[in-house]
PASEBA-1860 file (N, C-alpha, C; in nm, 3 decimals):
! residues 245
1> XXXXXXXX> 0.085/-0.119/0.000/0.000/0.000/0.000/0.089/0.124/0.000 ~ 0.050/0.199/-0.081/0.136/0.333/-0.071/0.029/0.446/-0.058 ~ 0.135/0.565/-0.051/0.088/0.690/0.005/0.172/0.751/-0.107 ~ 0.086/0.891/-0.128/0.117/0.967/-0.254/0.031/1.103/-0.208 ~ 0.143/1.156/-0.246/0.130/1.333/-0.162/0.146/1.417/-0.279 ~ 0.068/1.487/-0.319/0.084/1.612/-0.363/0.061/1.750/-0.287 ~ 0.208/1.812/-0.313/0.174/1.904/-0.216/0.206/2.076/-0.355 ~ 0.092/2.103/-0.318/0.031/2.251/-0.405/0.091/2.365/-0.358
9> XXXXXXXX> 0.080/2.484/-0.426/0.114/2.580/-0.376/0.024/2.590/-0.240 ~ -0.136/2.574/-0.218/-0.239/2.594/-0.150/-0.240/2.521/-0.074 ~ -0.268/2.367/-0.087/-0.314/2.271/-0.038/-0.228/2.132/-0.073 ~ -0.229/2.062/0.053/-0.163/1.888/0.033/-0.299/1.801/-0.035 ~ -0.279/1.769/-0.118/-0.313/1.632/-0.152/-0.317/1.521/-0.141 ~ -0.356/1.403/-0.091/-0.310/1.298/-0.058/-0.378/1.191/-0.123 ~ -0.325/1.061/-0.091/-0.401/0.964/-0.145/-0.310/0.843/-0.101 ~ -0.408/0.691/-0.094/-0.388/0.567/-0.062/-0.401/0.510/-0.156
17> XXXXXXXX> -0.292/0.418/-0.224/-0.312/0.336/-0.306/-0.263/0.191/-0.336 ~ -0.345/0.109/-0.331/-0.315/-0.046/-0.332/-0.396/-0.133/-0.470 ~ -0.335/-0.258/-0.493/-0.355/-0.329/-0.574/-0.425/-0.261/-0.673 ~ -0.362/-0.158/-0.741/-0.432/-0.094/-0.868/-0.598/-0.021/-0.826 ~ -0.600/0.019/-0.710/-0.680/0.075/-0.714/-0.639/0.191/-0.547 ~ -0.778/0.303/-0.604/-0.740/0.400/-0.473/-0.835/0.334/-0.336 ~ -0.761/0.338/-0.209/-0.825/0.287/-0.126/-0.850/0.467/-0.068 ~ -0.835/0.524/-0.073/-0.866/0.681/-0.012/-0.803/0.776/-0.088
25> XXXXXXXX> -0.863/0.948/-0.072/-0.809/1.010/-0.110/-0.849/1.113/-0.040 ~ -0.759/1.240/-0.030/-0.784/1.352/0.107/-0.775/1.487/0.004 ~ -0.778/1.573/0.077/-0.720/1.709/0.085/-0.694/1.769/0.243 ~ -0.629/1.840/0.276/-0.571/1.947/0.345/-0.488/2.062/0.348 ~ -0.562/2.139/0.439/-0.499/2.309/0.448/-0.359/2.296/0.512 ~ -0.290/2.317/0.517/-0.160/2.289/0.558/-0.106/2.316/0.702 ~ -0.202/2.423/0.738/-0.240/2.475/0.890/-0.322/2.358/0.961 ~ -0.322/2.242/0.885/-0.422/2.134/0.939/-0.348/1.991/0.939
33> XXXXXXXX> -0.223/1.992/0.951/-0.124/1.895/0.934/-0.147/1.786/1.032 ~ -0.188/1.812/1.163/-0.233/1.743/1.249/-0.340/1.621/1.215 ~ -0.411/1.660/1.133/-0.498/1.567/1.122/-0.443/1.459/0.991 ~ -0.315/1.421/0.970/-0.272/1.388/0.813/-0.267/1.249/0.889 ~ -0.176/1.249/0.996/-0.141/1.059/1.027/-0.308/1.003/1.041 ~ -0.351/1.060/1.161/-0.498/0.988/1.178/-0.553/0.906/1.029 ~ -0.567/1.020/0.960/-0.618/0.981/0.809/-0.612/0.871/0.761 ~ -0.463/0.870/0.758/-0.378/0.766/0.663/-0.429/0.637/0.778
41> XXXXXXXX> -0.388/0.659/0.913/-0.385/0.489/0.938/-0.528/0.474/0.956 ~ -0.636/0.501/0.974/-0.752/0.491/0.981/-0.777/0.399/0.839 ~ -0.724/0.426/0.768/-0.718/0.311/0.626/-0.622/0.169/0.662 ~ -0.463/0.220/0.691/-0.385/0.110/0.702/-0.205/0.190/0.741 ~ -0.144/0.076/0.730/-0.003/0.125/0.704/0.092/0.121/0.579 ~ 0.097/0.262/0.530/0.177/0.200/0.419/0.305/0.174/0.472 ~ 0.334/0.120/0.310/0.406/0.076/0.307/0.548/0.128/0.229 ~ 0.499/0.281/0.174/0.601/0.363/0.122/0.546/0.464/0.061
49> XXXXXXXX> 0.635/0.575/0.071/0.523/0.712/0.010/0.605/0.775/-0.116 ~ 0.511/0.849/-0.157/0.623/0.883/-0.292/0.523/1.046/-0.293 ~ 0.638/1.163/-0.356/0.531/1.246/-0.313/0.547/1.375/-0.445 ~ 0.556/1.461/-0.505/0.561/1.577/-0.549/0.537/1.695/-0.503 ~ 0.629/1.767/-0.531/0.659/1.903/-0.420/0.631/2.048/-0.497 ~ 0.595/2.140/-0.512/0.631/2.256/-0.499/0.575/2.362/-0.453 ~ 0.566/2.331/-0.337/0.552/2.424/-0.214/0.686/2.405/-0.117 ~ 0.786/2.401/-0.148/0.894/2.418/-0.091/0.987/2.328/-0.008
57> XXXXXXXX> 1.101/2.322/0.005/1.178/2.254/0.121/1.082/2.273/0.303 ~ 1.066/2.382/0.305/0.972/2.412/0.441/0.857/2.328/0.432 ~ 0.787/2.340/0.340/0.659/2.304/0.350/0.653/2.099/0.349 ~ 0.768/2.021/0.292/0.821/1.920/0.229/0.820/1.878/0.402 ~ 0.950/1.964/0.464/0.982/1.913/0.609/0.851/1.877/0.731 ~ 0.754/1.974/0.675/0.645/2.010/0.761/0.537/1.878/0.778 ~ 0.523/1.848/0.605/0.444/1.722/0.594/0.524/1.576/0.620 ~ 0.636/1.593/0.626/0.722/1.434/0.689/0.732/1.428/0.819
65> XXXXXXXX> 0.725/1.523/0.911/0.674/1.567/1.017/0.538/1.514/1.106 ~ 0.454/1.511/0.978/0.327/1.494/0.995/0.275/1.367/0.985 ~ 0.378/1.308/0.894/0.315/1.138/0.849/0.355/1.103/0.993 ~ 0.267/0.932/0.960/0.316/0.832/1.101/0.473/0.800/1.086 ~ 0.476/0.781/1.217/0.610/0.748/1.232/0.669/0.628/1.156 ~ 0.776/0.645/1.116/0.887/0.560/1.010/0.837/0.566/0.888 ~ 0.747/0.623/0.818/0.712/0.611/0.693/0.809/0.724/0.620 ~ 0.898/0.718/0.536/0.970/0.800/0.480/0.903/0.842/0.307
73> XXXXXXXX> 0.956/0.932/0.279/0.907/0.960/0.120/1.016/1.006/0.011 ~ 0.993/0.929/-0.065/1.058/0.991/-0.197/0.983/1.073/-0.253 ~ 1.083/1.188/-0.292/0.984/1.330/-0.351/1.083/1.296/-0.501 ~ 0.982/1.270/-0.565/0.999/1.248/-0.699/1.045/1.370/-0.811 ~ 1.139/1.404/-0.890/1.170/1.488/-1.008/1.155/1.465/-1.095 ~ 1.167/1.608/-1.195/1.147/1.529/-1.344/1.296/1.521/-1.376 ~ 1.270/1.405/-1.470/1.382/1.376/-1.552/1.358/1.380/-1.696 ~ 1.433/1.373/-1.799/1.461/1.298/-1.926/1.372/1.158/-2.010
81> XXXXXXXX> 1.317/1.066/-1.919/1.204/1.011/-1.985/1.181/0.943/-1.791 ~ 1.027/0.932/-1.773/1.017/0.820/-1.693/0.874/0.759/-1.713 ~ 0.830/0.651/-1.689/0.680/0.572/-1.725/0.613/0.633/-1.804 ~ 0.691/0.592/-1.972/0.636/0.603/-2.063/0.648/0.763/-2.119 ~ 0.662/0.838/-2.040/0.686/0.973/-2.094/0.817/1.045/-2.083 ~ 0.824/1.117/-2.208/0.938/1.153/-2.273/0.924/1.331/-2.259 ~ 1.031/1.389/-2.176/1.053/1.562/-2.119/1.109/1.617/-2.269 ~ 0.999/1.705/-2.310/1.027/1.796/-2.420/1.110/1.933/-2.347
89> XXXXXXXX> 1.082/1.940/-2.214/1.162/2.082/-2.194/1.307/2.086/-2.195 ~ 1.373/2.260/-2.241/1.511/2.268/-2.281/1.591/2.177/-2.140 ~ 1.550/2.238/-2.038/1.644/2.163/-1.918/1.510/2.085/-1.833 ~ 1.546/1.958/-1.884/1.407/1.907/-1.758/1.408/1.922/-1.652 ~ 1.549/1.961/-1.542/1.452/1.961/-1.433/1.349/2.062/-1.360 ~ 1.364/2.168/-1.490/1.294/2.311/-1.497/1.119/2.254/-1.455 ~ 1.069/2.165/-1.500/0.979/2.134/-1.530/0.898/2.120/-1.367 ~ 0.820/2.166/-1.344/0.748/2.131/-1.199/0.763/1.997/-1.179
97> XXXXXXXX> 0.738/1.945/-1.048/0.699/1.848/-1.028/0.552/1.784/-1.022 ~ 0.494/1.880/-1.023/0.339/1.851/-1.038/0.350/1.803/-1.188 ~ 0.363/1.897/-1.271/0.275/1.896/-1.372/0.354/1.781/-1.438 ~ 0.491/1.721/-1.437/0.571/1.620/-1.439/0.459/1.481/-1.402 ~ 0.470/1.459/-1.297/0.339/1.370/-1.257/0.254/1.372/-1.351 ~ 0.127/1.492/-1.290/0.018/1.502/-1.406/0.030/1.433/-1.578 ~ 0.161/1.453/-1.655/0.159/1.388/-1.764/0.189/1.250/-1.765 ~ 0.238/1.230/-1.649/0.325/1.061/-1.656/0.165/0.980/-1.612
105> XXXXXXXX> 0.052/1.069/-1.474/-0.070/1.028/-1.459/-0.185/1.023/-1.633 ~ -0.212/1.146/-1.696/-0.211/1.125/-1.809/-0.219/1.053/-1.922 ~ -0.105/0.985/-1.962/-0.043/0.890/-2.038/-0.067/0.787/-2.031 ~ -0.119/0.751/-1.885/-0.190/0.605/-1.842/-0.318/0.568/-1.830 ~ -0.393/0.720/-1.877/-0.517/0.670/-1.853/-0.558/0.721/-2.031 ~ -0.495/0.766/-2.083/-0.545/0.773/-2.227/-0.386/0.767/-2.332 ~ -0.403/0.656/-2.396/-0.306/0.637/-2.490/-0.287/0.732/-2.640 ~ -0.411/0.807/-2.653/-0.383/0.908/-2.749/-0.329/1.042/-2.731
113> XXXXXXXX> -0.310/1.137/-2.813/-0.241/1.252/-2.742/-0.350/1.324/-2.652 ~ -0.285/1.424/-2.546/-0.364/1.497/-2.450/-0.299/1.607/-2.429 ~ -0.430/1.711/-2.389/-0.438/1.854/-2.363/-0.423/1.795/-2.239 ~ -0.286/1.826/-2.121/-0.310/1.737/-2.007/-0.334/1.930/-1.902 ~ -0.431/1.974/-1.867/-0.447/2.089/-1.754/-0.490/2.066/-1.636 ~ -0.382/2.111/-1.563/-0.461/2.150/-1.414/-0.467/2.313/-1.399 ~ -0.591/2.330/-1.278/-0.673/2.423/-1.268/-0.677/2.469/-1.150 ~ -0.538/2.507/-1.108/-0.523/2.536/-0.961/-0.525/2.689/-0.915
121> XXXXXXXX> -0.376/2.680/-0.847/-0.369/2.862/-0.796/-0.297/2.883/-0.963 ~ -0.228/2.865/-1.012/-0.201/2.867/-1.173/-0.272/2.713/-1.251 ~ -0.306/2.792/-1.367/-0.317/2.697/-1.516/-0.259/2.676/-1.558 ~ -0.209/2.564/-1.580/-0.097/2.485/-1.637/-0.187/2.376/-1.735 ~ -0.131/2.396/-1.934/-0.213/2.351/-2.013/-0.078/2.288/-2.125 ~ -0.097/2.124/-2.080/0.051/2.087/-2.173/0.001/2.025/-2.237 ~ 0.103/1.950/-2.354/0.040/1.933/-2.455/0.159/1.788/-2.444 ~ 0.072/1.667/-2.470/0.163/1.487/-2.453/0.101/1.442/-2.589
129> XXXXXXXX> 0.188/1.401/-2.680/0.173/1.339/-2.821/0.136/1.192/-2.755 ~ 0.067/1.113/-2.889/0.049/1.017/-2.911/0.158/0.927/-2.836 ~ 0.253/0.940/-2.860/0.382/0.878/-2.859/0.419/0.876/-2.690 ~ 0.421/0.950/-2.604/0.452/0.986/-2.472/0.551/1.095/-2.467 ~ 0.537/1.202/-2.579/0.655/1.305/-2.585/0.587/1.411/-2.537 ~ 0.605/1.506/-2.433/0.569/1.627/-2.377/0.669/1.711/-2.464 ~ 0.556/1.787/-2.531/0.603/1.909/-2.641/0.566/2.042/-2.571 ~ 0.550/2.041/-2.424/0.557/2.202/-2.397/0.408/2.270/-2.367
137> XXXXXXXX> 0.428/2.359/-2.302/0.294/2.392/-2.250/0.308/2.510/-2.187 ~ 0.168/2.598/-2.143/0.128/2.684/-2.069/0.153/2.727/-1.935 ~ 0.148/2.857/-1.824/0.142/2.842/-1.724/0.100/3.024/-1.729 ~ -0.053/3.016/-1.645/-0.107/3.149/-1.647/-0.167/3.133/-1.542 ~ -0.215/3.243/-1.518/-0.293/3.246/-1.360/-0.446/3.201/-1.351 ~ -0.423/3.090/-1.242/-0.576/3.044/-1.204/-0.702/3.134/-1.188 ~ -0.779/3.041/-1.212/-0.917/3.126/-1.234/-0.935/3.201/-1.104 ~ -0.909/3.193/-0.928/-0.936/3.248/-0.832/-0.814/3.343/-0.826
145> XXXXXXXX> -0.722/3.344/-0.886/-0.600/3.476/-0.888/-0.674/3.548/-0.999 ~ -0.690/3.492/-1.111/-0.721/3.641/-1.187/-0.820/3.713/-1.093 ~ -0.949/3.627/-1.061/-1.045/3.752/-1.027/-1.020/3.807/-0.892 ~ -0.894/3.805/-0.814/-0.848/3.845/-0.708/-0.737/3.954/-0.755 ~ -0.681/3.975/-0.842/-0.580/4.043/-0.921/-0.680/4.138/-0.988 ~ -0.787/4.135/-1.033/-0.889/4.194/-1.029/-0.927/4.327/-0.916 ~ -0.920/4.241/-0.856/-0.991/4.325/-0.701/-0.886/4.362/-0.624 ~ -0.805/4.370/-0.614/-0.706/4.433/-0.566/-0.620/4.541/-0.649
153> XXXXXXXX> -0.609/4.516/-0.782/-0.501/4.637/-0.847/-0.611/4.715/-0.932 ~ -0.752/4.689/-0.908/-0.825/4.851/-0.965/-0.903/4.867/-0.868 ~ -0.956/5.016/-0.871/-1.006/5.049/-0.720/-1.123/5.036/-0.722 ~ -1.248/5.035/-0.846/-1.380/4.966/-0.889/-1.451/4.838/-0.937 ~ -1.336/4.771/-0.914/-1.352/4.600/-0.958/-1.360/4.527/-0.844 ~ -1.475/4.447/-0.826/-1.489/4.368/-0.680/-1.432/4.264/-0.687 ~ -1.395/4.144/-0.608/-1.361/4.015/-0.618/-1.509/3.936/-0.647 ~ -1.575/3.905/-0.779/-1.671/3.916/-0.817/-1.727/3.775/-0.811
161> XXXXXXXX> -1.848/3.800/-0.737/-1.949/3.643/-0.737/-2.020/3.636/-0.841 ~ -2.020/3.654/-0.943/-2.111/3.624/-1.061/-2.095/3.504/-1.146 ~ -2.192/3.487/-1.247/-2.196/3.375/-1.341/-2.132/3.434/-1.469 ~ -2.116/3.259/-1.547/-2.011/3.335/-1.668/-2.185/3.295/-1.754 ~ -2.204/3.425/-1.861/-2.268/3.476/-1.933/-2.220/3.482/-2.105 ~ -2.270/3.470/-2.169/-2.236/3.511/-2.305/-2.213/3.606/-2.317 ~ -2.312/3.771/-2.331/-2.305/3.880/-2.305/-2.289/3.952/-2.147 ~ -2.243/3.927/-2.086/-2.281/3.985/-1.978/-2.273/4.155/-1.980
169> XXXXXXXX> -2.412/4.141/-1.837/-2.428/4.279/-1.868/-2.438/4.372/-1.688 ~ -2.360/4.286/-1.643/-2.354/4.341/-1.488/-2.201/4.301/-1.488 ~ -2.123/4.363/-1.401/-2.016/4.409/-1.364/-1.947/4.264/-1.313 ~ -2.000/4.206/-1.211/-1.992/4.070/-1.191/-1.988/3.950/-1.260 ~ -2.095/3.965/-1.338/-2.084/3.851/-1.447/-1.947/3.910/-1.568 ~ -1.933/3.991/-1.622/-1.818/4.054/-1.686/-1.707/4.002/-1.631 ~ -1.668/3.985/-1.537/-1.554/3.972/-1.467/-1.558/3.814/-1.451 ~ -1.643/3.735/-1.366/-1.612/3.581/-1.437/-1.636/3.551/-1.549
177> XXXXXXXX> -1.718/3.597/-1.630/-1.724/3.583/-1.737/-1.569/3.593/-1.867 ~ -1.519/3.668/-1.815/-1.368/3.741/-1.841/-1.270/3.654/-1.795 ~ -1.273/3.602/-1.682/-1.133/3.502/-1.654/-1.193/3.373/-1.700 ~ -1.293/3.347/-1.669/-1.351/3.190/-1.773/-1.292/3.181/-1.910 ~ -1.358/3.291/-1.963/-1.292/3.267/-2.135/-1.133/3.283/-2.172 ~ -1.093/3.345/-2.046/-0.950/3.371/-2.068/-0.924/3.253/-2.046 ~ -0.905/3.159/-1.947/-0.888/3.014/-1.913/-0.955/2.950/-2.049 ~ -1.059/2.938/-2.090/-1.110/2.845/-2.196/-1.031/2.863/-2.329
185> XXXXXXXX> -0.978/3.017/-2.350/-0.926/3.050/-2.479/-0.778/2.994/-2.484 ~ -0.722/2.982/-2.393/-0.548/2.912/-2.383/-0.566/2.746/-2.393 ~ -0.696/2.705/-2.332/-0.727/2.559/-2.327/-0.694/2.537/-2.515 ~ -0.817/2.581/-2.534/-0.891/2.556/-2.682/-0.790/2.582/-2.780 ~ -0.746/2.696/-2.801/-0.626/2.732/-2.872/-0.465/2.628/-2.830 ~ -0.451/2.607/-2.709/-0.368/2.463/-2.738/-0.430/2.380/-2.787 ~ -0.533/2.332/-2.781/-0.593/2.212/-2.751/-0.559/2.199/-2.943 ~ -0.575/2.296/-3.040/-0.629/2.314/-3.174/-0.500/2.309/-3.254
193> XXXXXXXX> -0.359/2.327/-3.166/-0.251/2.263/-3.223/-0.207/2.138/-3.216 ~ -0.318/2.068/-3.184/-0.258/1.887/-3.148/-0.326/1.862/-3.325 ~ -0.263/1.747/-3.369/-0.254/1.647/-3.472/-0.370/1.581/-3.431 ~ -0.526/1.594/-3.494/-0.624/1.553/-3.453/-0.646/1.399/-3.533 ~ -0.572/1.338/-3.610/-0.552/1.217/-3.606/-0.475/1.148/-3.494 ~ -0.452/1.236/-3.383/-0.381/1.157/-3.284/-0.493/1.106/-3.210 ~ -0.625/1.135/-3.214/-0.740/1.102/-3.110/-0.738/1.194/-2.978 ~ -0.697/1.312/-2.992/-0.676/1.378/-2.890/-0.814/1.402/-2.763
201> XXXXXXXX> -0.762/1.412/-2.640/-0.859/1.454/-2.493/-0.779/1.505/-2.448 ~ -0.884/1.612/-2.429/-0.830/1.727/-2.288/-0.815/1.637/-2.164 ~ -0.753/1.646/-2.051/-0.794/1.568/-1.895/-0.748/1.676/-1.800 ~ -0.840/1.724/-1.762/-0.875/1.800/-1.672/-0.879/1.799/-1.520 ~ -0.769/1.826/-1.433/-0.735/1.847/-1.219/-0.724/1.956/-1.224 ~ -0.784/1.976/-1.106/-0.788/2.103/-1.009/-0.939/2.162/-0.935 ~ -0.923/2.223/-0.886/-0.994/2.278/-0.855/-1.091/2.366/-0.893 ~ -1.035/2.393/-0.992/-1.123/2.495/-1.101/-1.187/2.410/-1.237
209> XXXXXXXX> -1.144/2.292/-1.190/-1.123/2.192/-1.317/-1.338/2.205/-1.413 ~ -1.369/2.181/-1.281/-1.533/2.169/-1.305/-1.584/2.337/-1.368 ~ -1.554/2.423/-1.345/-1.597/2.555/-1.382/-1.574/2.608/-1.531 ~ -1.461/2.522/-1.528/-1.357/2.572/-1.666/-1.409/2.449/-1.799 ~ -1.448/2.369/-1.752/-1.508/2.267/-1.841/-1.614/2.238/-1.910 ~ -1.657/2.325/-1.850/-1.837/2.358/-1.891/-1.845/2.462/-1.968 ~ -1.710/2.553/-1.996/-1.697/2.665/-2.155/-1.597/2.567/-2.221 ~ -1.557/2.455/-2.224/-1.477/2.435/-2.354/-1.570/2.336/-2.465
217> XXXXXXXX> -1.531/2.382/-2.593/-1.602/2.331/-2.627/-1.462/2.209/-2.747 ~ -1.455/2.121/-2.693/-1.378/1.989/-2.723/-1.408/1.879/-2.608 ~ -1.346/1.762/-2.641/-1.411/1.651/-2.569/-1.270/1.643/-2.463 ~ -1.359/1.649/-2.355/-1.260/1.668/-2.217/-1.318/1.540/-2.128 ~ -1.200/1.487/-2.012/-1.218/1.407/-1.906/-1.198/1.512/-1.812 ~ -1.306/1.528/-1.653/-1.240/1.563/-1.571/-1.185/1.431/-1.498 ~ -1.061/1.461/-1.428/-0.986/1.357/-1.340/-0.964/1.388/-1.229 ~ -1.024/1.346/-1.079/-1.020/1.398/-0.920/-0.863/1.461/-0.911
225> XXXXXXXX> -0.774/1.377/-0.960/-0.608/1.438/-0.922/-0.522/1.321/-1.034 ~ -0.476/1.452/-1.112/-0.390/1.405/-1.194/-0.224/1.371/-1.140 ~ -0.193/1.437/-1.046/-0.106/1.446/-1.003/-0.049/1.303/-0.923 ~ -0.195/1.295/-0.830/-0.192/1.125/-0.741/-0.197/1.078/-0.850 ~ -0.237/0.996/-0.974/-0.236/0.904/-1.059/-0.106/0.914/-1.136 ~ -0.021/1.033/-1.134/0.123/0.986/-1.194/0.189/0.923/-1.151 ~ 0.187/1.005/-0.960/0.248/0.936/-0.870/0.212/0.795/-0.814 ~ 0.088/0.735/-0.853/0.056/0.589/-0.852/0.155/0.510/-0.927
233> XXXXXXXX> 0.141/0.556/-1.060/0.213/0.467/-1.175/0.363/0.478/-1.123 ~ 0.424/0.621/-1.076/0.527/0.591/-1.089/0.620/0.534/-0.912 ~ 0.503/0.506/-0.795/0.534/0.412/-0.748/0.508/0.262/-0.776 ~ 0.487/0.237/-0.848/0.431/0.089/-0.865/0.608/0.068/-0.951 ~ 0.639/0.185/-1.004/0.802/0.103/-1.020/0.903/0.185/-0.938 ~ 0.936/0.124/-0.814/1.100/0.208/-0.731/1.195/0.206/-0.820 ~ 1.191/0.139/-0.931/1.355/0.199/-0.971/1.345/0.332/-1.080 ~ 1.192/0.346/-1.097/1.179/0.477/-1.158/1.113/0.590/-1.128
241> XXXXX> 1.156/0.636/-0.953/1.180/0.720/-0.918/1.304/0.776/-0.926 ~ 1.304/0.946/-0.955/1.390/1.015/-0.972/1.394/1.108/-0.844 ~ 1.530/1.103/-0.737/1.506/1.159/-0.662/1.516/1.291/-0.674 ~ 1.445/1.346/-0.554/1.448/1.566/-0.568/1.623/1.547/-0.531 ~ 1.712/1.634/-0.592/1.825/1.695/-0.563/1.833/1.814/-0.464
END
């Protein structure tokens, strides 16, 4: 049984996973670390954790801290190729570790090419060929930063509760209406440089994942956490973990 941590700019992620399937899966505020061991053994003991980081060395120490005692973790990097997928970026280890995961998670659940996005505190919208080659991708601000970037750097723009609208015609709806399509227009417009004999799908994590999916108009999966499903596949092999440096 393993344990698989994603840890966000925002929020830890977690998840239990055995014999090819998830036996649990969490979230937590990070101010809520206390409650992480309970969690886990209330299921069982793993038996090894594997995790993705970028929320920091601090934040890394905080959650090993937190697991039950003796369970250690490999915090996984990107490399050069691992389970099945092949790093298009100039220097891979540039590449997050999330979104690293996310494509290697990806790749295993659809064998044709993918618009692979998550929909977090940033949008991140990459693009995985047929083949398992990551050709490069996006990174813009999440749908709850724009409309907070909004409301803070003009002095008549609220942090706005409205619906996204076609025309909108109230101030509120304008404004989600405005970071929706901005999010849908970077989706769609990658999405429209893939080789559509590849059989291409969007697959869609985050948090924003559900909001943002309902303006695109291409054939999308949402997926609870792309991130835990890389890190599944790529504990199920220890010798292809790449450790963090």
């Amino acid at each position: 049984m393993k344990l698989l941590l994603d840890l966000g700019n925002s929020r830890l992620k977690w998840g239990v996973h055995c014999d090819s399937r998830w036996r649990a899966q969490g979230v937590l505020e990070y101010e809520h670390l206390e409650r992480l061991a309970p969690a886990i053994l209330a299921i069982g003991q793993p038996d090894g954790a594997v995790g993705a980081n970028v929320a920091g060395a601090r934040r890394a120490a905080e959650v090993e801290m937190a697991l039950p005692a003796g369970l250690d973790v490999r915090w996984n990097a990107p490399t050069a190729r691992q389970c099945g997928v092949v790093n298009g970026y100039v220097r891979a280890e540039q590449l997050g570790a999330d979104r690293w995961a996310a494509l290697i998670g990806a790749r295993h659940l659809h064998r044709g090419a993918a618009l692979v996005v998550m929909a977090g505190t940033a949008t991140t919208v990459d693009l995985l060929a047929a083949d398992g080659e990551f050709e490069g991708g996006l990174i813009l601000p999440g749908l709850a930063l724009m409309r907070r970037s909004l409301a803070s750097d003009t002095s008549d723009l609220p942090f706005a509760d409205g619906h996204h609208v076609e025309r909108p015609r109230r101030t509120e709806d304008a404004i989600v209406s405005g970071c929706l399509e901005a999010q849908a227009g970077a989706i769609e417009r990658m999405f429209a440089r893939i080789d559509q004999r590849q059989q291409p799908l969007c697959l869609m994590s985050g948090g924003a994942a559900d909001a943002i999916a309902t303006t695109l108009a291409l054939p999308c999966r949402r997926v609870e956490n792309l991130v835990l499903e890389g890190l599944a596949r790529i504990a199920e092999d220890r010798d292809n973990i790449t450790p963090l440096k």
